[in-house]
VEXKE-221964 format. One record per residue: residue number from 1; residue in three letters; x, y, z of N, C-alpha, C, O, CB in turn. Coordinates in Angstrom, 2 decimals, padded with zeros to 5 digits. Glycine has a CB too. Layout:
# VEXKE-221964
{node NUM,ala,{X,Y,Z},{X,Y,Z},{X,Y,Z},{X,Y,Z},{X,Y,Z}},
...
END
This chain:
# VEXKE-221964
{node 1,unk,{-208.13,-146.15,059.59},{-208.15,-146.32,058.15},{-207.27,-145.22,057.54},{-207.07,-144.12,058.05},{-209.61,-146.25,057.59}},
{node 2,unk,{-206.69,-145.76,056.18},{-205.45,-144.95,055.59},{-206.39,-143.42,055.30},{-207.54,-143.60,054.91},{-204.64,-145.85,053.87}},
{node 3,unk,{-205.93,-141.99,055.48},{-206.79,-141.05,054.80},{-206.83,-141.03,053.17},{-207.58,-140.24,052.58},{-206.38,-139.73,055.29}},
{node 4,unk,{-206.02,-141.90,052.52},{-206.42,-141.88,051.54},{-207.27,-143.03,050.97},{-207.80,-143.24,049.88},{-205.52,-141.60,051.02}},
{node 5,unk,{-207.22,-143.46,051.74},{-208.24,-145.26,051.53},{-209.43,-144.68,052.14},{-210.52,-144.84,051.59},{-207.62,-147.10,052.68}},
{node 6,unk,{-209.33,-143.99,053.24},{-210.58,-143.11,053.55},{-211.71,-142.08,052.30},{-212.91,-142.20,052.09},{-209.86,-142.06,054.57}},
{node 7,unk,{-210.64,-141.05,051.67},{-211.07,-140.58,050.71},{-211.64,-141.21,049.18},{-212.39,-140.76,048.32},{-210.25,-139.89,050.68}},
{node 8,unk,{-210.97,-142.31,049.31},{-211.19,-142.94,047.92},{-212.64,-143.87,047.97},{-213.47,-143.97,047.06},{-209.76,-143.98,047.53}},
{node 9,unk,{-212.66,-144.44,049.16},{-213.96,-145.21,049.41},{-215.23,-144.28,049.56},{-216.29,-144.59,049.02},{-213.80,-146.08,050.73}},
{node 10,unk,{-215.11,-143.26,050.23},{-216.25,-142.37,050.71},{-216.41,-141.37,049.24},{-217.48,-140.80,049.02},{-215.77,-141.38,052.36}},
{node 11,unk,{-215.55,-141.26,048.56},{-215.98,-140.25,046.99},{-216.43,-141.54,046.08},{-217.05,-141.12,045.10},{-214.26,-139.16,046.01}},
{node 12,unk,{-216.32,-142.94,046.07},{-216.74,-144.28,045.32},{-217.96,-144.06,046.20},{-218.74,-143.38,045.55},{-215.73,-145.89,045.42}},
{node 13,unk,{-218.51,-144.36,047.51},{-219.55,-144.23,047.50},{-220.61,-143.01,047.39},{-221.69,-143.17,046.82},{-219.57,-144.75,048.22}},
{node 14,unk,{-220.21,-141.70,048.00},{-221.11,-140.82,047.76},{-221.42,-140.49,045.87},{-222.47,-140.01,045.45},{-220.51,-139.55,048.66}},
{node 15,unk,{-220.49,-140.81,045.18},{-220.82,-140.75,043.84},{-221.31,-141.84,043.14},{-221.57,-141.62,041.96},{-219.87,-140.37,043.23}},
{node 16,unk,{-221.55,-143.23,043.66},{-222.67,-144.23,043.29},{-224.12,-143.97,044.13},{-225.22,-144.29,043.69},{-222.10,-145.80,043.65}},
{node 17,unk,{-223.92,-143.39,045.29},{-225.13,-143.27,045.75},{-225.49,-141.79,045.18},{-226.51,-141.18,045.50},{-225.20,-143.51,047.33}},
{node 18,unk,{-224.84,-141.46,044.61},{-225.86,-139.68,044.11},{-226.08,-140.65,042.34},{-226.88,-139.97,041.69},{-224.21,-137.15,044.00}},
{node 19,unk,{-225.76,-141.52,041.76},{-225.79,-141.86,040.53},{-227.45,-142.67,040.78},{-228.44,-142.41,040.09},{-224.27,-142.82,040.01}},
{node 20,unk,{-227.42,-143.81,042.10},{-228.46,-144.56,042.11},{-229.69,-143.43,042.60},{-230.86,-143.77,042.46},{-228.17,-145.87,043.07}},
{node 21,unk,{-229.42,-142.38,043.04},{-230.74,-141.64,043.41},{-231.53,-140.70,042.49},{-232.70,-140.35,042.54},{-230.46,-140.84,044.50}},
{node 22,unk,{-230.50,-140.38,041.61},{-230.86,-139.66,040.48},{-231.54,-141.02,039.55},{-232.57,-140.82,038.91},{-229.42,-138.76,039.78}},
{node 23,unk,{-231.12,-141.87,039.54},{-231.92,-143.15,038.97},{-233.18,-143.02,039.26},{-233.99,-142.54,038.46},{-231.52,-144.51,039.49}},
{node 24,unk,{-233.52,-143.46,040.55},{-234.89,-143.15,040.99},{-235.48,-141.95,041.21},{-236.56,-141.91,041.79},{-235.09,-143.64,041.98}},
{node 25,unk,{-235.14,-141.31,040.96},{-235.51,-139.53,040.49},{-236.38,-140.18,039.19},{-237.56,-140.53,039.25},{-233.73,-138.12,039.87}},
{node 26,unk,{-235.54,-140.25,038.09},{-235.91,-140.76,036.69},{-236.78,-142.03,036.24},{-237.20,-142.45,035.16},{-234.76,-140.98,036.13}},
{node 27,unk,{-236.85,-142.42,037.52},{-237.96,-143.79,037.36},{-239.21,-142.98,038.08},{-240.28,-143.09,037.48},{-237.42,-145.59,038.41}},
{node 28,unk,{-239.21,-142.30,039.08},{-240.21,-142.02,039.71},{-240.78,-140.92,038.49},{-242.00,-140.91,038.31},{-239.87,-141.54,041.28}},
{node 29,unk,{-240.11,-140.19,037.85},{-240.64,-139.38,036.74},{-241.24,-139.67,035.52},{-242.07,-139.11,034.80},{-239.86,-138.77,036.39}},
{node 30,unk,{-240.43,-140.94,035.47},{-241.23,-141.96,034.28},{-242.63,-142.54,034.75},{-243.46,-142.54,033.84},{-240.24,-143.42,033.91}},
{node 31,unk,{-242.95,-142.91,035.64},{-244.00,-143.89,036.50},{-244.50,-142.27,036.33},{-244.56,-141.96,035.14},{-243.62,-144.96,038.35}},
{node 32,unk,{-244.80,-141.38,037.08},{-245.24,-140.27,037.82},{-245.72,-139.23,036.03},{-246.89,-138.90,035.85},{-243.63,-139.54,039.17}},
{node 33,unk,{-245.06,-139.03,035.38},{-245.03,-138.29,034.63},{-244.85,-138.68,033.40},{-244.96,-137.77,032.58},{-244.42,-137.59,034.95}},
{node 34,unk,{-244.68,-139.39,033.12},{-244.18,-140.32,031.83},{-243.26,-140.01,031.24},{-243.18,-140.43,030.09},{-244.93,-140.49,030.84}},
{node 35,unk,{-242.35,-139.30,031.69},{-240.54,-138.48,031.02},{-240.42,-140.09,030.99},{-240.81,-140.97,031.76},{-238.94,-137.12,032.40}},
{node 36,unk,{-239.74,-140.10,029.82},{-238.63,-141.56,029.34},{-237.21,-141.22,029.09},{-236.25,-141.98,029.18},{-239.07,-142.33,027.78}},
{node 37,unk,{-237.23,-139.84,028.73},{-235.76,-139.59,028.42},{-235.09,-138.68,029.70},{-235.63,-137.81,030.39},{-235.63,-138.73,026.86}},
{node 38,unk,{-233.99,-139.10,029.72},{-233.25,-138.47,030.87},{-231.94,-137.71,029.77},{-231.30,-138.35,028.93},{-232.62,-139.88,032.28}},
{node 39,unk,{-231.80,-136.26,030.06},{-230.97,-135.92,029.26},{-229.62,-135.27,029.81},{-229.86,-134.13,030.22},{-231.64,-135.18,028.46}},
{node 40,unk,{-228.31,-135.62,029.96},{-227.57,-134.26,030.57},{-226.83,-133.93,029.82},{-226.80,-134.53,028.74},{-226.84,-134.26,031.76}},
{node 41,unk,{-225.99,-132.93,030.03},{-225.19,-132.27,029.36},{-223.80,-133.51,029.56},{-223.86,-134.42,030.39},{-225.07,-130.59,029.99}},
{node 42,unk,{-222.85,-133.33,028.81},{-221.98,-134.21,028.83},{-220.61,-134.14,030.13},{-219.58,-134.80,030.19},{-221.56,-134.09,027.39}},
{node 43,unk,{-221.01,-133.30,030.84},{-219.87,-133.11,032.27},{-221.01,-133.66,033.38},{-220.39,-134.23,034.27},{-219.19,-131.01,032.71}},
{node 44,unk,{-222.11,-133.68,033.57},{-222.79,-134.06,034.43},{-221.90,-135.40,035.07},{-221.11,-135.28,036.01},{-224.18,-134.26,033.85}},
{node 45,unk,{-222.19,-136.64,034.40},{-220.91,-137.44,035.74},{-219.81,-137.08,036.09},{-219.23,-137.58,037.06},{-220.34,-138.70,035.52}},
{node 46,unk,{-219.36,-136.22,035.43},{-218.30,-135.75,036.24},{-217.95,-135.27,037.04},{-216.90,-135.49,037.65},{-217.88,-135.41,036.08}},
{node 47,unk,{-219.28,-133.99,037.37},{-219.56,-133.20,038.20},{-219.97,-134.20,039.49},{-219.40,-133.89,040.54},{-220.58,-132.23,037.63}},
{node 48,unk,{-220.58,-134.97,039.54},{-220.74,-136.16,040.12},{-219.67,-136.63,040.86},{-219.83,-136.71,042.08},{-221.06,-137.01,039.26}},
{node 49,unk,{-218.69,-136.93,040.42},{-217.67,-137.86,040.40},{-216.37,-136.54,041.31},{-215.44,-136.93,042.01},{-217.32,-138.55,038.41}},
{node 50,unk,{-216.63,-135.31,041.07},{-216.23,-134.43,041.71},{-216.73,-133.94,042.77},{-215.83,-133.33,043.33},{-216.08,-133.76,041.13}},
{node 51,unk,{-217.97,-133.84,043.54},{-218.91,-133.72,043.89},{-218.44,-134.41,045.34},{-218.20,-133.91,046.44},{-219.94,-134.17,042.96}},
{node 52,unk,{-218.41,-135.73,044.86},{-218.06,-137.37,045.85},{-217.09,-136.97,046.56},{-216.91,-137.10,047.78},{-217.46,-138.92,045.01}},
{node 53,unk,{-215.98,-136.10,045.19},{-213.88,-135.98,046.29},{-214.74,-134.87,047.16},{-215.07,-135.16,048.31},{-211.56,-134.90,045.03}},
{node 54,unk,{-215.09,-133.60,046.60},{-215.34,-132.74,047.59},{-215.70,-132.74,049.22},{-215.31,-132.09,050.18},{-216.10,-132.28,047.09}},
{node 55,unk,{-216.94,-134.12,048.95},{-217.47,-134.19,049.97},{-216.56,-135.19,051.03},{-216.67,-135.13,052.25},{-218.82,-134.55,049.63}},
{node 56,unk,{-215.89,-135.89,050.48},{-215.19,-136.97,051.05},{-213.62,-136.19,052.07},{-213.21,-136.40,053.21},{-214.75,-138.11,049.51}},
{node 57,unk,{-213.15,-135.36,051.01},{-212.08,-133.95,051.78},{-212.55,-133.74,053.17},{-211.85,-134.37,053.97},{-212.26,-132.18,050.94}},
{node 58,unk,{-213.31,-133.21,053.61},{-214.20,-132.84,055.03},{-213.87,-133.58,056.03},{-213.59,-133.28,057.19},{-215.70,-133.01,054.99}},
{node 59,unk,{-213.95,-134.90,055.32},{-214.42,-135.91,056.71},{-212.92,-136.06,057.04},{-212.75,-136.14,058.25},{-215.42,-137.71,056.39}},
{node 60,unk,{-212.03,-136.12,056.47},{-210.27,-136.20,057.02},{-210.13,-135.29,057.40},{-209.16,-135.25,058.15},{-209.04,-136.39,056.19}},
{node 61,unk,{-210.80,-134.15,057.25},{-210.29,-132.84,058.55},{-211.24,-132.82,059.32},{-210.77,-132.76,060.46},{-210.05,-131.17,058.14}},
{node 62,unk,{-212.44,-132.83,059.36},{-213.22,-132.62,060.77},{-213.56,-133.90,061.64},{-214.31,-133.62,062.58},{-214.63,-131.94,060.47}},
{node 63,unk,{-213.22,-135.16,061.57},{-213.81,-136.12,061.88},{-212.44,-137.05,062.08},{-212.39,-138.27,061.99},{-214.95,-136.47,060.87}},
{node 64,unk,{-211.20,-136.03,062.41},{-210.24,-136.68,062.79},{-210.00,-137.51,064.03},{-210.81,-137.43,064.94},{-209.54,-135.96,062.71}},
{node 65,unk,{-208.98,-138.28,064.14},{-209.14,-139.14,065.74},{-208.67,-138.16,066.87},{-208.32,-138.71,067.92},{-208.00,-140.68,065.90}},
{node 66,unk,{-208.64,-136.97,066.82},{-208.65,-136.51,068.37},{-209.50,-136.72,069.65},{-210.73,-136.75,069.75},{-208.73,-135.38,068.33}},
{node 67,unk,{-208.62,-136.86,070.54},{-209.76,-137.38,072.19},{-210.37,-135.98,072.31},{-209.72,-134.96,072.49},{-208.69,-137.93,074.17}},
{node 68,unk,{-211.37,-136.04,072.23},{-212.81,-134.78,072.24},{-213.87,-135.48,072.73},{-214.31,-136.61,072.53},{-213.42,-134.09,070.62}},
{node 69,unk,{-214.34,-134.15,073.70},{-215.71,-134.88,074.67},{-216.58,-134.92,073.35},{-216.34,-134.54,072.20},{-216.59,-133.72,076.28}},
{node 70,unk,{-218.05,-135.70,074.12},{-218.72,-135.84,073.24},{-219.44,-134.53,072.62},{-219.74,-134.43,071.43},{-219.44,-136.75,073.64}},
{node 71,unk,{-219.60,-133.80,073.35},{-220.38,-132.03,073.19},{-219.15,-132.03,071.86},{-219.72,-132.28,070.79},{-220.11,-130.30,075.10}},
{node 72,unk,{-217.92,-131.86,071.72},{-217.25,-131.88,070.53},{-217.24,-132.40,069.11},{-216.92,-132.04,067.98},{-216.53,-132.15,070.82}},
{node 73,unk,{-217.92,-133.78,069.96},{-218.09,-134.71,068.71},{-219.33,-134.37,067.70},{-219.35,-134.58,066.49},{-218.31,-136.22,069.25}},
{node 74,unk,{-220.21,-133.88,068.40},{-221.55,-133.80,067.94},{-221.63,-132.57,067.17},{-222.37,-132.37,066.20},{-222.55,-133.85,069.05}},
{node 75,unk,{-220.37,-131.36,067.98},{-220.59,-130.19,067.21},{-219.59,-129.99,065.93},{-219.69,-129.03,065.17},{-220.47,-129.03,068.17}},
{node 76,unk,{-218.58,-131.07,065.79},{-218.11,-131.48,064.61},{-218.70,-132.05,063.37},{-218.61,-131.71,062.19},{-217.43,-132.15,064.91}},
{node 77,unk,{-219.49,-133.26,064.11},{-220.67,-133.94,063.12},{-221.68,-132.75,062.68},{-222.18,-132.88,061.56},{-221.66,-135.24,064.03}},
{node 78,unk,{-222.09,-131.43,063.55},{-223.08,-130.67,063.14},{-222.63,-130.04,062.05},{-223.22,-129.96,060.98},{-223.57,-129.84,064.06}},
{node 79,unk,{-221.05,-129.35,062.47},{-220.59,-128.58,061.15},{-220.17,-129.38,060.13},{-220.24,-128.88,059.00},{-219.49,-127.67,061.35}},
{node 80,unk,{-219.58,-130.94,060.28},{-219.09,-131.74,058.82},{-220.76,-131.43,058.24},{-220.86,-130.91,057.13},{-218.45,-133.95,058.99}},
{node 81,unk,{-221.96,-131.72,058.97},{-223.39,-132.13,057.78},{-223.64,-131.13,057.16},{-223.97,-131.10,055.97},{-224.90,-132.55,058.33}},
{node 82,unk,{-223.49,-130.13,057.97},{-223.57,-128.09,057.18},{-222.94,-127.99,055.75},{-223.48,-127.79,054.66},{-222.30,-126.64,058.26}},
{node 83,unk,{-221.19,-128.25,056.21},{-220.34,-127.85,055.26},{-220.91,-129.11,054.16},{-221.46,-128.57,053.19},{-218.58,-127.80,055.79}},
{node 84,unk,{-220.91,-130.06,054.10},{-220.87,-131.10,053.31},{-222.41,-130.57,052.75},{-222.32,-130.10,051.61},{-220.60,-132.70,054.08}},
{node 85,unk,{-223.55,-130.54,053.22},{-224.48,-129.79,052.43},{-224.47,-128.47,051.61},{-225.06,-128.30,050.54},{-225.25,-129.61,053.16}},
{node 86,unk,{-223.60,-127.46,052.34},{-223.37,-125.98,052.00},{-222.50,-126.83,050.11},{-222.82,-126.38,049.01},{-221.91,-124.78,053.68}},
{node 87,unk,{-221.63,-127.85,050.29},{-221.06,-128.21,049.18},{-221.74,-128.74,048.08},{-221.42,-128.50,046.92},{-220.26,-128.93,049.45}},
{node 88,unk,{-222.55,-129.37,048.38},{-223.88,-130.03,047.72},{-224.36,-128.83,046.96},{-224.00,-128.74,045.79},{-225.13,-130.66,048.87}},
{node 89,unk,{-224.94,-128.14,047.33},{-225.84,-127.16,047.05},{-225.49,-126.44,046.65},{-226.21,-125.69,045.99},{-226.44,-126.73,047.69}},
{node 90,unk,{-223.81,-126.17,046.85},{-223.12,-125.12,045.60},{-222.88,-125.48,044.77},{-222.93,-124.69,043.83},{-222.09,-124.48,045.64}},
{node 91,unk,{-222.37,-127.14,044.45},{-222.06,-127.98,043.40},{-223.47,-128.00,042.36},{-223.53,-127.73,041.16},{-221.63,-129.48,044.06}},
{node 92,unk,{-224.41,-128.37,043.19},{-225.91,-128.48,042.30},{-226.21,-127.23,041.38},{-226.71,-127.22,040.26},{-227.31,-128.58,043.41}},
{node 93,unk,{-225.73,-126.09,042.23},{-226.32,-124.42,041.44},{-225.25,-125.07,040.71},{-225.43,-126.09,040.05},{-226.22,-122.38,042.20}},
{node 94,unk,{-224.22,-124.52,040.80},{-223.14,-124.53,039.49},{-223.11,-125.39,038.68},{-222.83,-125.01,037.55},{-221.90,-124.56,039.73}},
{node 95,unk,{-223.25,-126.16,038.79},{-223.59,-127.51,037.68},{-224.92,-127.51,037.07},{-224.97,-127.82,035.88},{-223.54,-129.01,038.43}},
{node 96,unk,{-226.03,-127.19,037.70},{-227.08,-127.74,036.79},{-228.05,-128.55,037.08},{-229.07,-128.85,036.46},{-226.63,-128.31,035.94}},
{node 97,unk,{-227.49,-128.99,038.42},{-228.54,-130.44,038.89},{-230.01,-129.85,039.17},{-231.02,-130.56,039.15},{-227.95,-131.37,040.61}},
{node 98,unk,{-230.02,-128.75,039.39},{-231.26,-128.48,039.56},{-231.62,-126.79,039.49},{-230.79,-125.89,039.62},{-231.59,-129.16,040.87}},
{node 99,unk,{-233.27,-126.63,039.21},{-233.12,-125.08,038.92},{-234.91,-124.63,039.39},{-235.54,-123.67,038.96},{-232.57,-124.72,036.84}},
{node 100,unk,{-235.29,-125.46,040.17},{-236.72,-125.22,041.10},{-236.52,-125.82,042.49},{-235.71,-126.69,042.80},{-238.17,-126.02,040.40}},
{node 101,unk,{-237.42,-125.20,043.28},{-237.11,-125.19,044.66},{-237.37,-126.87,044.69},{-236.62,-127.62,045.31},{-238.14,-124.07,045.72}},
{node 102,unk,{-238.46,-127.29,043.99},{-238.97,-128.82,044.19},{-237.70,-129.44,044.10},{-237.31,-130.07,045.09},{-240.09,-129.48,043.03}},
{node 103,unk,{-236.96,-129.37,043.02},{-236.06,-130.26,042.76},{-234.55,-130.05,043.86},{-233.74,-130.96,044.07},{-235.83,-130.07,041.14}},
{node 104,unk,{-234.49,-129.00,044.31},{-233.34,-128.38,045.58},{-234.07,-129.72,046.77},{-233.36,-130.48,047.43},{-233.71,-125.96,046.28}},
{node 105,unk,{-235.29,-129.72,046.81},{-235.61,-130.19,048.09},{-235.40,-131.93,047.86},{-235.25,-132.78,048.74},{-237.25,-129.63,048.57}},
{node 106,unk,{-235.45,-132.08,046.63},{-235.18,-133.59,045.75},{-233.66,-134.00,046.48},{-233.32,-134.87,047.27},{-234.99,-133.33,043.58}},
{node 107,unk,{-232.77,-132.59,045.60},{-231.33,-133.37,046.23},{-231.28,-133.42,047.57},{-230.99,-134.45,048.18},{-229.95,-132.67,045.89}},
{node 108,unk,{-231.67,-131.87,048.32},{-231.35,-132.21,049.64},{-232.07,-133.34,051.14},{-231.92,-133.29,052.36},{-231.35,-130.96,049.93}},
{node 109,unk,{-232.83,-134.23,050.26},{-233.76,-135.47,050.99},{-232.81,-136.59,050.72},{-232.64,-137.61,051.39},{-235.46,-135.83,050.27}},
{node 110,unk,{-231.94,-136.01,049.09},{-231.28,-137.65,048.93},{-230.00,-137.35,049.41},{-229.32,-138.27,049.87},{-231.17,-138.43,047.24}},
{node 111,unk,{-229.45,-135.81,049.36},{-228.10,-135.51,050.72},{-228.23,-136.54,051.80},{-227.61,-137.58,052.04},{-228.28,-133.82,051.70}},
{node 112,unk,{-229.52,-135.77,052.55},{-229.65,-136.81,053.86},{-229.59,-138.37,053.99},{-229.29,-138.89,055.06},{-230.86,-136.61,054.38}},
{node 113,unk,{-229.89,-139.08,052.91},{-230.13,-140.66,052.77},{-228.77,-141.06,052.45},{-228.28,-142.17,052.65},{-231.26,-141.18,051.55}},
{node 114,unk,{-227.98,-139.67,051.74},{-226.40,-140.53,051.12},{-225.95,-140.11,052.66},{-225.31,-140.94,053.31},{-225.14,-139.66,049.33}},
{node 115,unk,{-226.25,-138.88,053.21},{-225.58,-138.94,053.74},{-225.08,-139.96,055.21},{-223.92,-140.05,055.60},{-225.73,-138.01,053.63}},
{node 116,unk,{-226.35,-140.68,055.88},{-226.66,-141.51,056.21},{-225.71,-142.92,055.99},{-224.91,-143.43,056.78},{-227.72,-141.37,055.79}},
{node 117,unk,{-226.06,-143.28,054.78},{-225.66,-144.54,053.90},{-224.26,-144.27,054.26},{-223.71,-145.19,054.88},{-226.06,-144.59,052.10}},
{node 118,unk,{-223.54,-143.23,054.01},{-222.17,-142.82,054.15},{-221.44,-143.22,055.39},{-220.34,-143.76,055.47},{-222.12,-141.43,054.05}},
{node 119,unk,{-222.23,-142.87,056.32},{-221.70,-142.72,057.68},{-221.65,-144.42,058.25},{-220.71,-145.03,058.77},{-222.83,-141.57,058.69}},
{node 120,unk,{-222.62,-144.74,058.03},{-223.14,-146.12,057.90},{-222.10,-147.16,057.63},{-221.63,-148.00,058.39},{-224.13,-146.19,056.83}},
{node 121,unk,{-221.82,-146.90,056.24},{-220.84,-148.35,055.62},{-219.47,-147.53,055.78},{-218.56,-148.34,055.62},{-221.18,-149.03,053.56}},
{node 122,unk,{-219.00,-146.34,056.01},{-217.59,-146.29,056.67},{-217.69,-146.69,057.98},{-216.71,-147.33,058.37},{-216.93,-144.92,056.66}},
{node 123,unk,{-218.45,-146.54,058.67},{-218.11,-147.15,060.18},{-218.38,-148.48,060.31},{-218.37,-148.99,061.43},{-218.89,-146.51,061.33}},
{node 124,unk,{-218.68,-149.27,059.13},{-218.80,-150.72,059.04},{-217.67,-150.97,058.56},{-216.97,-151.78,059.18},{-219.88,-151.32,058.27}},
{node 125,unk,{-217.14,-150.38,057.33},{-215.41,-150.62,056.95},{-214.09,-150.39,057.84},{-213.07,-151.07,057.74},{-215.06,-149.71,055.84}},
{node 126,unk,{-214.30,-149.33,058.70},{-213.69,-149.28,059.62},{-213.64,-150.49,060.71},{-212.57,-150.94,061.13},{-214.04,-148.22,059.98}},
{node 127,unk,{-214.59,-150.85,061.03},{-214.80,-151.71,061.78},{-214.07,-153.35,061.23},{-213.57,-154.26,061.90},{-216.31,-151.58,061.95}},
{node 128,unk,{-214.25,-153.22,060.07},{-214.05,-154.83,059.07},{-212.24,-154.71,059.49},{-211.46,-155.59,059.85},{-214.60,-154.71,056.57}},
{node 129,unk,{-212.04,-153.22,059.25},{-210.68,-152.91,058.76},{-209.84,-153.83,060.52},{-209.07,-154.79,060.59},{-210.42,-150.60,058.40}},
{node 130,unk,{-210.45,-152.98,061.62},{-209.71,-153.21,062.74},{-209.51,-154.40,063.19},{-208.54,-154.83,063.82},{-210.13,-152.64,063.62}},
{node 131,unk,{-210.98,-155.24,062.67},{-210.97,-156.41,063.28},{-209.91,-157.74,062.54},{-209.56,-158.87,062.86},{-212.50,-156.74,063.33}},
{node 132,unk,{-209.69,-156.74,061.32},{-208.62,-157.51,060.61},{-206.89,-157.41,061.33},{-205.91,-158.15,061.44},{-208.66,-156.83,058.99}},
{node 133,unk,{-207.22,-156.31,061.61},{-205.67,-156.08,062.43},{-205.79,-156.51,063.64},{-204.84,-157.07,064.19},{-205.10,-154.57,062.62}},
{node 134,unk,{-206.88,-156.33,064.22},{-206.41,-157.44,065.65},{-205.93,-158.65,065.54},{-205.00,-159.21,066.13},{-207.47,-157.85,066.53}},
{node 135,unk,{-206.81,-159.07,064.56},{-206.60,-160.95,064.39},{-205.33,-160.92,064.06},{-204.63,-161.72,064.68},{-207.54,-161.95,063.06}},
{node 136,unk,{-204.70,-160.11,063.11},{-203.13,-160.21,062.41},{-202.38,-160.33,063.73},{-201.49,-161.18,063.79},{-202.51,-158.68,061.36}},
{node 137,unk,{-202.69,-159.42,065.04},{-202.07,-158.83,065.86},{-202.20,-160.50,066.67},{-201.33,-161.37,066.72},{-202.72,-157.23,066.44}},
{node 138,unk,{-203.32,-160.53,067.12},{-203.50,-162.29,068.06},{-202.78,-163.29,067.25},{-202.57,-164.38,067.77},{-205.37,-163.05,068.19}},
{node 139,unk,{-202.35,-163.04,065.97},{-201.75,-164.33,065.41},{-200.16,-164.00,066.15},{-199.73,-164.61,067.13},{-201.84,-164.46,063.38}},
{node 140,unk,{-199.44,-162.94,065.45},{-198.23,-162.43,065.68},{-197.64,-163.05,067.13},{-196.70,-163.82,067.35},{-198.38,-160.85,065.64}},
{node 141,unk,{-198.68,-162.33,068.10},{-198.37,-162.51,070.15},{-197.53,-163.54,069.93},{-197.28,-164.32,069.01},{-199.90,-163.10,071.54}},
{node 142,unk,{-197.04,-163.26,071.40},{-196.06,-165.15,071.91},{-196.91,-165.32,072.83},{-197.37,-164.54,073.66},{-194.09,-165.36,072.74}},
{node 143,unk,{-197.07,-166.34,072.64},{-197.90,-167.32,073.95},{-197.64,-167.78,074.62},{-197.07,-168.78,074.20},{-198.49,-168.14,073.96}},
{node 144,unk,{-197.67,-167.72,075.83},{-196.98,-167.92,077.17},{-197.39,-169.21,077.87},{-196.91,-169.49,078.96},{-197.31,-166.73,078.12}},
END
């Protein structure tokens, strides 16, 4: 996949899936607590929406196609989930998303679920992507 078709899909999703979780943040607070109003400051989606490129940057440098044993692979995946959290969690202080330990442990449960979801539907797009180029490729062949 293109790295920039890479970056653009993975900051579209990690910033709809941090939009839909903070949703249910705000429903579970409404049900739970009866808050009706959800209030932010006026950069909050943006921060969001910045948040997504940040995290999406990472994965084109650590999660590149080099032939690496698997002991490599895993200790790449260990440091992309670090750094990509260490980013989270600096983005959240500096911004605002949160300012009690409860709510730190809020984002970092729904880190894990985006981050998940993430890994998930790029290696399903990837997959959509190749199987499109083979077929292009089986049409192209000469047939003998």
């Amino acid at each position: 996949m293109n790295r920039l078709k890479l970056i653009f899909n993975q900051t579209l999703m990690v910033s709809t899936a941090i939009l839909f979780g903070l949703g249910l943040k705000a429903a579970f607070d409404c049900f739970v607590y009866g808050d009706v109003d959800i209030s932010w400051q006026w950069y909050i989606p943006l921060t969001i929406i910045f948040t997504g490129f940040l995290c999406s940057v990472p994965s084109v440098i650590f999660l590149d196609d080099e032939k690496t044993s698997k002991t490599g692979i895993r200790i790449r995946c260990l440091l992309h989930f670090l750094v990509l959290f260490g980013v989270v969690s600096l983005c959240g202080r500096l911004f605002g998303w949160y300012s009690s330990l409860t709510e730190f442990l809020f984002i970092a449960v729904m880190y894990i679920l985006i981050y998940l979801f993430v890994w998930i539907a790029t290696y399903w797009l990837m997959k959509k992507s190749d199987n499109k180029i083979n077929e292009a490729l089986n049409e192209v062949r000469d047939e003998e």
